[in-house]
Biopython code that builds the backbone (N, CA, C, O; Angstrom):
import numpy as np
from Bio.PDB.StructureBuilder import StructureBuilder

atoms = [
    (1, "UNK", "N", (205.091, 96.374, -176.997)),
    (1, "UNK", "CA", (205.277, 95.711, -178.267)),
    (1, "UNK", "C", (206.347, 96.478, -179.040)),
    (1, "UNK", "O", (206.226, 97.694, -179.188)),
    (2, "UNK", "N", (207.401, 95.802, -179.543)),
    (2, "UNK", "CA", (208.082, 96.356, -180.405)),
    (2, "UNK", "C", (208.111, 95.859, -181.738)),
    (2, "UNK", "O", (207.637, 94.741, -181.938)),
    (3, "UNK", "N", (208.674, 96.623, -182.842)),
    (3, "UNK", "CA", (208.730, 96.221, -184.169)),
    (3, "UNK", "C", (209.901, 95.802, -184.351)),
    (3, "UNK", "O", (210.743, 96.186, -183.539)),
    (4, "UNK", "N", (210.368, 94.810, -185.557)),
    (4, "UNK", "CA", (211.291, 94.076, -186.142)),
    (4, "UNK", "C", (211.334, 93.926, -187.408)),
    (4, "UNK", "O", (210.360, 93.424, -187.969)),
    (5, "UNK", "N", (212.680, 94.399, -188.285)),
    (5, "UNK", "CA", (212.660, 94.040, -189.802)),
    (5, "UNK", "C", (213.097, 92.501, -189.595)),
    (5, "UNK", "O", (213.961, 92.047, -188.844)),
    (6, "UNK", "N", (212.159, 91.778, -190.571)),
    (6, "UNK", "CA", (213.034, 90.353, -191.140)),
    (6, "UNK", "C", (213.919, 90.663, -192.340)),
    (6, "UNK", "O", (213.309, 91.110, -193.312)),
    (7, "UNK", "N", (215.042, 90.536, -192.448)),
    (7, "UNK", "CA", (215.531, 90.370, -193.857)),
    (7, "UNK", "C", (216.385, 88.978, -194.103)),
    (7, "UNK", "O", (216.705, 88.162, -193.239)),
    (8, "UNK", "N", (216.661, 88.932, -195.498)),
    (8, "UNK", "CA", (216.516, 87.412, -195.679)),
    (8, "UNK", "C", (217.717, 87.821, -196.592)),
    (8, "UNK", "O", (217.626, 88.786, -197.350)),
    (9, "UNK", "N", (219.046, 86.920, -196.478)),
    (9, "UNK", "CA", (220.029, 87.294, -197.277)),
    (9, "UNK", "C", (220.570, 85.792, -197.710)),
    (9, "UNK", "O", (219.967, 84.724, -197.594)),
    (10, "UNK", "N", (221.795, 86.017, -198.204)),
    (10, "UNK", "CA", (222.668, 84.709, -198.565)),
    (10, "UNK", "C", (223.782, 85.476, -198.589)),
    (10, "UNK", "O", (224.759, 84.763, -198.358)),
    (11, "UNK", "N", (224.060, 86.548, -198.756)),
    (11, "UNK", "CA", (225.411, 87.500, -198.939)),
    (11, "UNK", "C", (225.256, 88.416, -200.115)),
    (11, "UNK", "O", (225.758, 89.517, -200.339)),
    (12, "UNK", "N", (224.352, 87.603, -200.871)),
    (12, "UNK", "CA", (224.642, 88.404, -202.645)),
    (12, "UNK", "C", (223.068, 88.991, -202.500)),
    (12, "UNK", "O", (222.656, 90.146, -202.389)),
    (13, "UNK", "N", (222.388, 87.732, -202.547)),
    (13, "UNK", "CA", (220.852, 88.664, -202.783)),
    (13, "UNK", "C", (220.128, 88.725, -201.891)),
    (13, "UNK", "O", (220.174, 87.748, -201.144)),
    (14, "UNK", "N", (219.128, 89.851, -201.514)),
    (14, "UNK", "CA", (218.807, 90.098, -200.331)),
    (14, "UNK", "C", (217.271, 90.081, -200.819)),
    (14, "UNK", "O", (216.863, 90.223, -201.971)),
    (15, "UNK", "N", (216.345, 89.822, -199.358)),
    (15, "UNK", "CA", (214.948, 89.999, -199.390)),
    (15, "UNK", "C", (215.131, 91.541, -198.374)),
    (15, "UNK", "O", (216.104, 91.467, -197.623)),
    (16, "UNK", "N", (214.501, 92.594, -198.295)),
    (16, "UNK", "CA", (214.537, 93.752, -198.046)),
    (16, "UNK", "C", (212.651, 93.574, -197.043)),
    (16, "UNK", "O", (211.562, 93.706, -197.601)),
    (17, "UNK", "N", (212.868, 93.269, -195.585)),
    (17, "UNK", "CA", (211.511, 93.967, -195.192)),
    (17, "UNK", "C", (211.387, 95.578, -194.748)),
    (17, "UNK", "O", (211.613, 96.051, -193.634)),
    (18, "UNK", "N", (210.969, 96.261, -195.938)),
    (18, "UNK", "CA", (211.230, 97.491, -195.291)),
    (18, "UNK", "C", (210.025, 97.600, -194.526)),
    (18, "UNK", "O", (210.088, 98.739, -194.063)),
    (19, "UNK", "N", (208.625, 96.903, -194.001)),
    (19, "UNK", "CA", (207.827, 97.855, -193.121)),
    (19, "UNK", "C", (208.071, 97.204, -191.698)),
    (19, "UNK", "O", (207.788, 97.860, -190.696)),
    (20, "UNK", "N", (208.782, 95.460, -191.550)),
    (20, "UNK", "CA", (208.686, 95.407, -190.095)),
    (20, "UNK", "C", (207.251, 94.475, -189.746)),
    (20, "UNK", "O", (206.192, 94.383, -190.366)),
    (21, "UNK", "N", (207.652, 93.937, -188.670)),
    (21, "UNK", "CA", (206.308, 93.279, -187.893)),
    (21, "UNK", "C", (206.862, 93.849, -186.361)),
    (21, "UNK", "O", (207.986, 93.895, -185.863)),
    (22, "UNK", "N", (205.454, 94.272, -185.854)),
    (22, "UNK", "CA", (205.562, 94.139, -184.632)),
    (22, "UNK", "C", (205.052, 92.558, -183.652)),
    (22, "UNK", "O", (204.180, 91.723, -183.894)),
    (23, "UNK", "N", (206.128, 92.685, -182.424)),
    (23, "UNK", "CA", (206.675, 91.002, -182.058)),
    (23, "UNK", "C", (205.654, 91.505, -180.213)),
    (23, "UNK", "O", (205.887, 92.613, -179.732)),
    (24, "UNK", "N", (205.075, 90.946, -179.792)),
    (24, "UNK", "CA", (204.599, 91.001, -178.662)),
    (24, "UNK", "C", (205.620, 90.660, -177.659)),
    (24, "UNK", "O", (205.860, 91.516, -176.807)),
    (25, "UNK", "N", (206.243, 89.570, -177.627)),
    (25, "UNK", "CA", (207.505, 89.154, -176.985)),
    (25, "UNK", "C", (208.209, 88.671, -178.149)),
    (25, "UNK", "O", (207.931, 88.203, -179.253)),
    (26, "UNK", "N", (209.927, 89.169, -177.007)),
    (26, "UNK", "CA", (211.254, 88.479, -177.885)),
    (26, "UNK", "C", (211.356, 87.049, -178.150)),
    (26, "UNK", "O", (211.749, 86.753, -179.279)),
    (27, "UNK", "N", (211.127, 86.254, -177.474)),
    (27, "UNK", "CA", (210.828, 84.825, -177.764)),
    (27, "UNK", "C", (210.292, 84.235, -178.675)),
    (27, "UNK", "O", (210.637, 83.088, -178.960)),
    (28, "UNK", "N", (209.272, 84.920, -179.372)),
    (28, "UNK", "CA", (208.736, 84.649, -181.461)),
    (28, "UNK", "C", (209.057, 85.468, -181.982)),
    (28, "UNK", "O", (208.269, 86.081, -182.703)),
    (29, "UNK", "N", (210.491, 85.881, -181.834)),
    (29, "UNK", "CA", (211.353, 86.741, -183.010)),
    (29, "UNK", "C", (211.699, 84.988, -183.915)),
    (29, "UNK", "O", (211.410, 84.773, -185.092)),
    (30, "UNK", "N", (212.263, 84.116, -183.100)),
    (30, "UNK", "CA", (212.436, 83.560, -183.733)),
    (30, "UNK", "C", (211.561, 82.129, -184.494)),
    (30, "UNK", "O", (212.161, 81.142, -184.920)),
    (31, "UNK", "N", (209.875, 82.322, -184.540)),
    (31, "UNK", "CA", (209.396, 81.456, -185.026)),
    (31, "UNK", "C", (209.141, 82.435, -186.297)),
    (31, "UNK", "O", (209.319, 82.093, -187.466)),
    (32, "UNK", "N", (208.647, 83.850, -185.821)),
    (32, "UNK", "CA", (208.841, 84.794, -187.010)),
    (32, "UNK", "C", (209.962, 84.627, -188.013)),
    (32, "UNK", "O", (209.657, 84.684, -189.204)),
    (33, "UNK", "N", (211.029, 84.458, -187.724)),
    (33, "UNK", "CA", (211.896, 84.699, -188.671)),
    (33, "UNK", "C", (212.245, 83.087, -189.321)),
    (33, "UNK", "O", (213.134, 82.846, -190.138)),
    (34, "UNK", "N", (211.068, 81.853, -188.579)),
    (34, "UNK", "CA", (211.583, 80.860, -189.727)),
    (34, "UNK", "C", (210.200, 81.051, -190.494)),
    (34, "UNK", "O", (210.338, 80.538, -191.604)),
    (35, "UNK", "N", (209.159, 81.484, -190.375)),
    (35, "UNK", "CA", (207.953, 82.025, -191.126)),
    (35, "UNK", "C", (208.667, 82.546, -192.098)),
    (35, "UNK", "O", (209.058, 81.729, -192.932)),
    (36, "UNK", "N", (209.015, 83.834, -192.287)),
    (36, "UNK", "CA", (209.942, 84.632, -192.856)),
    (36, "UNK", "C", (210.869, 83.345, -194.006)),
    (36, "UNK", "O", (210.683, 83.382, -195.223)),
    (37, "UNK", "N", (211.457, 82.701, -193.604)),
    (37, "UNK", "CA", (212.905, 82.053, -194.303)),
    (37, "UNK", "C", (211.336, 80.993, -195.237)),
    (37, "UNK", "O", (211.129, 80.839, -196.440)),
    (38, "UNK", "N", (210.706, 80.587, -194.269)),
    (38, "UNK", "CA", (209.416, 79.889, -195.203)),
    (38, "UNK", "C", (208.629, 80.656, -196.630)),
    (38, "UNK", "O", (208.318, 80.245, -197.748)),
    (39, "UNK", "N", (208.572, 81.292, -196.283)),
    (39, "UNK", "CA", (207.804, 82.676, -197.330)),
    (39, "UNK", "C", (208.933, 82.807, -198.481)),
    (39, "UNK", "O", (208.640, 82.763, -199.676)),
    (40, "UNK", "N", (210.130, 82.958, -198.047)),
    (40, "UNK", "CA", (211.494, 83.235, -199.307)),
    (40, "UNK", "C", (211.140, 82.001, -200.037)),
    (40, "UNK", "O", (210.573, 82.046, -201.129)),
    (41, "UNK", "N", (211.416, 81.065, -199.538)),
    (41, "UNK", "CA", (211.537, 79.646, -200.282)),
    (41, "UNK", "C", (210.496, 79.243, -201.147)),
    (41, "UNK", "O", (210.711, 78.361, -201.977)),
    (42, "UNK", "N", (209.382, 79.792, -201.048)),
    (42, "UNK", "CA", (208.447, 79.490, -201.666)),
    (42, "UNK", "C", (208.108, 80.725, -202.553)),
    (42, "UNK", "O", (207.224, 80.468, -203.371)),
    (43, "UNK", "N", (208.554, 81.920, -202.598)),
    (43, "UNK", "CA", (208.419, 82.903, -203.369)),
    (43, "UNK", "C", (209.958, 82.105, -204.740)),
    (43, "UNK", "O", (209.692, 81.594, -205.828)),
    (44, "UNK", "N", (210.906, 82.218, -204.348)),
    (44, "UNK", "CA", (212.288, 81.907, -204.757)),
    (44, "UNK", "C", (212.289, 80.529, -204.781)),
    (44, "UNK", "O", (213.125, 79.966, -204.073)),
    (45, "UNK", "N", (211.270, 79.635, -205.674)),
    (45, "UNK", "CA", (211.083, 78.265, -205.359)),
    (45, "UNK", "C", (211.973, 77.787, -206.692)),
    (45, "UNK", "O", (212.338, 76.616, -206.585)),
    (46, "UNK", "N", (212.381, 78.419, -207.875)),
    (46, "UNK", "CA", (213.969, 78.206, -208.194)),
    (46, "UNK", "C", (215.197, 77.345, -207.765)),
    (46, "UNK", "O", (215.971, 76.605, -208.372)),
    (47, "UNK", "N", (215.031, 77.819, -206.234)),
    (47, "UNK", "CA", (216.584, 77.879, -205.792)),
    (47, "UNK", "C", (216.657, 76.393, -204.974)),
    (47, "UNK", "O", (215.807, 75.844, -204.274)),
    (48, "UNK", "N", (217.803, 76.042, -205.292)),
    (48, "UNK", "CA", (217.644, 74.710, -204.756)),
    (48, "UNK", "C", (218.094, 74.323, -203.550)),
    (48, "UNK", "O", (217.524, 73.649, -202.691)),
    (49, "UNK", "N", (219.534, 74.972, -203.562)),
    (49, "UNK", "CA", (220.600, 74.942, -201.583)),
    (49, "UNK", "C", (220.087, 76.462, -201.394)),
    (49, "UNK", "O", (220.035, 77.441, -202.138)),
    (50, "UNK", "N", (219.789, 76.245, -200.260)),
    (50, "UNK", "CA", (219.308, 77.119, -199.101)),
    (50, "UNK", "C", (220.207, 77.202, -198.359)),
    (50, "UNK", "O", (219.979, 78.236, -197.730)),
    (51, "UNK", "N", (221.460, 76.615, -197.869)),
    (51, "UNK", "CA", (222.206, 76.603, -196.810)),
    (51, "UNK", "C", (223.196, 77.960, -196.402)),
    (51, "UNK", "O", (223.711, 78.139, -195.298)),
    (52, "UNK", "N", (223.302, 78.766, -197.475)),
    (52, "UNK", "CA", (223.879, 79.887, -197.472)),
    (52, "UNK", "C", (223.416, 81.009, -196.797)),
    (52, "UNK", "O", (224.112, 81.886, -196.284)),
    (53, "UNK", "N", (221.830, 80.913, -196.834)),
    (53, "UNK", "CA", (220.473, 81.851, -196.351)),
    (53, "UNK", "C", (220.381, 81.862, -195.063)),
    (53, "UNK", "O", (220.509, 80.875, -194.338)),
    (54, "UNK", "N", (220.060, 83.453, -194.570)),
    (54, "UNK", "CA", (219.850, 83.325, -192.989)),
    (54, "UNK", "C", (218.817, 84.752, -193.223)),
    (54, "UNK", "O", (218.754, 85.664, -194.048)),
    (55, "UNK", "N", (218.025, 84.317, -191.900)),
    (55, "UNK", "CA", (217.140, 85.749, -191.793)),
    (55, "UNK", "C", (217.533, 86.496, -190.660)),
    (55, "UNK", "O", (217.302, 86.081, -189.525)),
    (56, "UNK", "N", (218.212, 87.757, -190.918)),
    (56, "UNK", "CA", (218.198, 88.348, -189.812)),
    (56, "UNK", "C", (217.161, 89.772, -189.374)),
    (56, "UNK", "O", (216.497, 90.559, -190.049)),
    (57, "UNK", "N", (217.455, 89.598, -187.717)),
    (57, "UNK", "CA", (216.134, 90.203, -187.302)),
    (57, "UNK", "C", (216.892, 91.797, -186.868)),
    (57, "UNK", "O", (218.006, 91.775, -186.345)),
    (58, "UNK", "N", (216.572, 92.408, -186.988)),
    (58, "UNK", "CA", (216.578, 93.903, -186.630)),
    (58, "UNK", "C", (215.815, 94.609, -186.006)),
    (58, "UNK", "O", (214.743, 94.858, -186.559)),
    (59, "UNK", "N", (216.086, 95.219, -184.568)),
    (59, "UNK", "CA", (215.022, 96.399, -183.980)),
    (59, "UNK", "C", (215.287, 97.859, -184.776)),
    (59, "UNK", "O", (216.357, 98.192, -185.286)),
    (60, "UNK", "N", (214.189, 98.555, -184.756)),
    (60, "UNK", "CA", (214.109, 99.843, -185.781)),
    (60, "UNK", "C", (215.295, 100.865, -185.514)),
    (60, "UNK", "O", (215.510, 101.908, -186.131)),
    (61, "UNK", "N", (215.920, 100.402, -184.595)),
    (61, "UNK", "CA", (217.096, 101.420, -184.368)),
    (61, "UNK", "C", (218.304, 100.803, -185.329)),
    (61, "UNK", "O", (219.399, 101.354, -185.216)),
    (62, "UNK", "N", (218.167, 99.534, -186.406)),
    (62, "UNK", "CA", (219.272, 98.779, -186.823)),
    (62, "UNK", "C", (219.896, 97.814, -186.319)),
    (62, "UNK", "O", (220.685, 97.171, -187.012)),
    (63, "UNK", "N", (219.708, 97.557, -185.206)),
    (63, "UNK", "CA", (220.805, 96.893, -184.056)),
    (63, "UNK", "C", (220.007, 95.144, -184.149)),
    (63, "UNK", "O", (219.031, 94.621, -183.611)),
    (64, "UNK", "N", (221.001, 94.720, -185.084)),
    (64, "UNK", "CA", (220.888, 93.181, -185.045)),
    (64, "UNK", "C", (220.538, 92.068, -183.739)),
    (64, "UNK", "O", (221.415, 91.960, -182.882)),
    (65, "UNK", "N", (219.721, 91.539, -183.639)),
    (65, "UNK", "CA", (219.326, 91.289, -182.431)),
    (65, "UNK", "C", (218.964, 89.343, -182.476)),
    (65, "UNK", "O", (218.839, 88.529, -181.562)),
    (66, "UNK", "N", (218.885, 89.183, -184.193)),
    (66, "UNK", "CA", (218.632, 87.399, -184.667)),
    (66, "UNK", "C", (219.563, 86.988, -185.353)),
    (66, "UNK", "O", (219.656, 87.930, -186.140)),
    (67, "UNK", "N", (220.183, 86.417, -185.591)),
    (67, "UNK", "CA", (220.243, 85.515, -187.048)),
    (67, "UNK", "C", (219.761, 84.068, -186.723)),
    (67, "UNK", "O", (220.098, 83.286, -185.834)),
    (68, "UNK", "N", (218.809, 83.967, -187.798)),
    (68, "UNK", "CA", (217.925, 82.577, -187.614)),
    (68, "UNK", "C", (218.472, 81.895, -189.679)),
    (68, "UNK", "O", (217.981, 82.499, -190.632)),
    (69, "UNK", "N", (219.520, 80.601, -189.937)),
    (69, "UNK", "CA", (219.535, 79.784, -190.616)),
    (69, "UNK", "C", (218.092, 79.666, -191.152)),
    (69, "UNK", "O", (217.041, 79.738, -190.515)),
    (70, "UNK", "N", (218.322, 79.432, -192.713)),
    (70, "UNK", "CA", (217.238, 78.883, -193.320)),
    (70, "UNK", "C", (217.474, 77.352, -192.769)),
    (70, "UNK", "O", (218.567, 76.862, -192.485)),
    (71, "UNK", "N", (215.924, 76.584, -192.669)),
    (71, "UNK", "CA", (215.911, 75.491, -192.492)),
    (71, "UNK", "C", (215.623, 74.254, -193.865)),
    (71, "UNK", "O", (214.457, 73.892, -194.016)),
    (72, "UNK", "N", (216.362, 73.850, -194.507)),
    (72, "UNK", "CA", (216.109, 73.086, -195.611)),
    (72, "UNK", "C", (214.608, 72.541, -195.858)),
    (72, "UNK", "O", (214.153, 71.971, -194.867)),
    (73, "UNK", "N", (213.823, 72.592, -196.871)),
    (73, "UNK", "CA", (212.365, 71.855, -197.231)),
    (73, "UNK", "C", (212.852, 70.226, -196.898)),
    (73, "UNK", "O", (212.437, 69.762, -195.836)),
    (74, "UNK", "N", (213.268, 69.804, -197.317)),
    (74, "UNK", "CA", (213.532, 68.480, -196.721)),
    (74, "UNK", "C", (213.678, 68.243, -195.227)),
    (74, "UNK", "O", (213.008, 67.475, -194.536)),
    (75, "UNK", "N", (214.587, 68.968, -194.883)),
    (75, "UNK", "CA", (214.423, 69.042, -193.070)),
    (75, "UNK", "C", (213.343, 69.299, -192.677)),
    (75, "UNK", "O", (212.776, 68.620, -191.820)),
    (76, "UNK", "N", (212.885, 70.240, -193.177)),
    (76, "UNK", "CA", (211.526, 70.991, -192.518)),
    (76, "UNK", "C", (210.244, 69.900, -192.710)),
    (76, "UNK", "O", (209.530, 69.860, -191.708)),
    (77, "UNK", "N", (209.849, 69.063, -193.746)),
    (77, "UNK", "CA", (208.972, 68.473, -193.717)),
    (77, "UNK", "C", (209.253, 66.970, -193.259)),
    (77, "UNK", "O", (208.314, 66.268, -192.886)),
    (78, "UNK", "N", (210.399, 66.549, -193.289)),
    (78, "UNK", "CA", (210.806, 65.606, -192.395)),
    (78, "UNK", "C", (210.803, 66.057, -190.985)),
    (78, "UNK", "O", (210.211, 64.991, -190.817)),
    (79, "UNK", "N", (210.887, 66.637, -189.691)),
    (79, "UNK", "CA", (211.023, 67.408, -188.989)),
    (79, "UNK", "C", (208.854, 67.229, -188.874)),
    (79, "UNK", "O", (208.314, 66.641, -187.937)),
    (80, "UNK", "N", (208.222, 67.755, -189.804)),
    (80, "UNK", "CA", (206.706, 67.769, -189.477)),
    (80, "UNK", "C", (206.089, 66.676, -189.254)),
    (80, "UNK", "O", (205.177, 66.574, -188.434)),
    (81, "UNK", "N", (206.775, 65.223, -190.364)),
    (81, "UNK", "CA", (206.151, 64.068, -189.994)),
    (81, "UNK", "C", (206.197, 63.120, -188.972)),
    (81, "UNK", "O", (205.427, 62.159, -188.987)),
]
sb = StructureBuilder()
sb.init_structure("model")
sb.init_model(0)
sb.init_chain("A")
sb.init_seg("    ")
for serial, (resi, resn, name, xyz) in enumerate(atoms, 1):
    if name == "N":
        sb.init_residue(resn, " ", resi, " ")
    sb.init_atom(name, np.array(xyz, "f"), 0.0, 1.0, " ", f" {name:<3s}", serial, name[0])
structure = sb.get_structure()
């Protein structure tokens, strides 16, 4: 098992995970990190375009290993029904 920071940016403002999740396999780095982009949007429920936003994933050594796009609330719940 290894660990992974999510962080959640747009360029200007950043979400900061400083403790990490540990990922059992690499393959739900990336359902993790639209969990992750889910959690921003609803903390930061303000903000209206999302399209700028991406979460990227990091192993503890720094070394960029995701970038996972925010997925729009409209996409996303269109997309569920």
């Amino acid at each position: 098992m290894a660990r992974y920071r999510f962080h959640a940016t747009n360029g200007y403002a950043f979400v900061l995970d400083a403790v990490g999740r540990d990922v059992r396999r690499p393959e739900r780095l990336t359902r993790r990190a639209v969990e992750v982009a889910e959690s921003v949007m609803e903390e930061l429920d303000d903000q209206e375009d999302w399209s700028e936003w991406s979460v990227t994933v990091h192993d503890l050594s720094g070394r960029r290993v995701l970038v996972q796009p925010f997925v729009s609330r409209a996409g996303g719940a269109s997309q569920a029904a």
